[in-house]
Every structure is written in C-alpha cells, then in structure tokens.
C-alpha positions in Angstrom: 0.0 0.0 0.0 1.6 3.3 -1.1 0.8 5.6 2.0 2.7 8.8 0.4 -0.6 11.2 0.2 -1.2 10.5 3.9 2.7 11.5 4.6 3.0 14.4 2.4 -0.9 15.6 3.4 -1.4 14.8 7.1 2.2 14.0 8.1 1.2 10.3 9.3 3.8 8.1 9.6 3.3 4.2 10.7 4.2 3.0 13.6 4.1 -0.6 12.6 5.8 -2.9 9.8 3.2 -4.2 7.8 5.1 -8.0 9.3 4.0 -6.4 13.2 0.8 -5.8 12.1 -0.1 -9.3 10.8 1.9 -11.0 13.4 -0.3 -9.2 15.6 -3.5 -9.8 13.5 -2.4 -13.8 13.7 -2.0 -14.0 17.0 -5.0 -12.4 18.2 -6.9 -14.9 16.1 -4.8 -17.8 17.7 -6.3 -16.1 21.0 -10.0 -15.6 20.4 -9.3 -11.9 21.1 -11.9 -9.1 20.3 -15.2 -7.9 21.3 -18.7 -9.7 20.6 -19.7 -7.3 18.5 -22.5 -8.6 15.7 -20.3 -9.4 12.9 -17.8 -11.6 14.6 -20.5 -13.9 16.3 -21.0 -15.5 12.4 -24.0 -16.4 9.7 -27.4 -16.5 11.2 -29.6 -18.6 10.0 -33.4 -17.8 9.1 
C-alpha cells in the first residue's frame, strides 16, 4: 500500500511494519481476542 498522500498531506507516519501488524493480527486470532460485536459472532440462520 503506497501511503505517500497521507505523509505528504497529514504527516502520518506508521508505527508498525506491515510484518507487526499481521503478526499481531495472527495471533489475536490464535487467541480468540476481540469484542462480541455482531459481525464476529458469524451467519445467522433464518
């Protein structure tokens, strides 16, 4: 992802790897962390 307009523009700057932040990602999944918020408890059905 090519994050120059949000440097040059806004002055952001990540403070994560793009590797940190799928480790990260990955290992919260491995951990069942998050919220029960409605679109992480799955399909309903009828």
């Amino acid at each position: 992802m090519d994050c120059t307009r949000a440097r040059v523009e806004l002055g952001w700057r990540p403070v994560r790897t793009a590797t940190q932040v799928v480790e990260e990602f990955l290992l919260g999944m491995r951990e069942g962390a998050g919220e029960e918020t409605e679109p992480m408890r799955g399909r309903k059905v009828g």
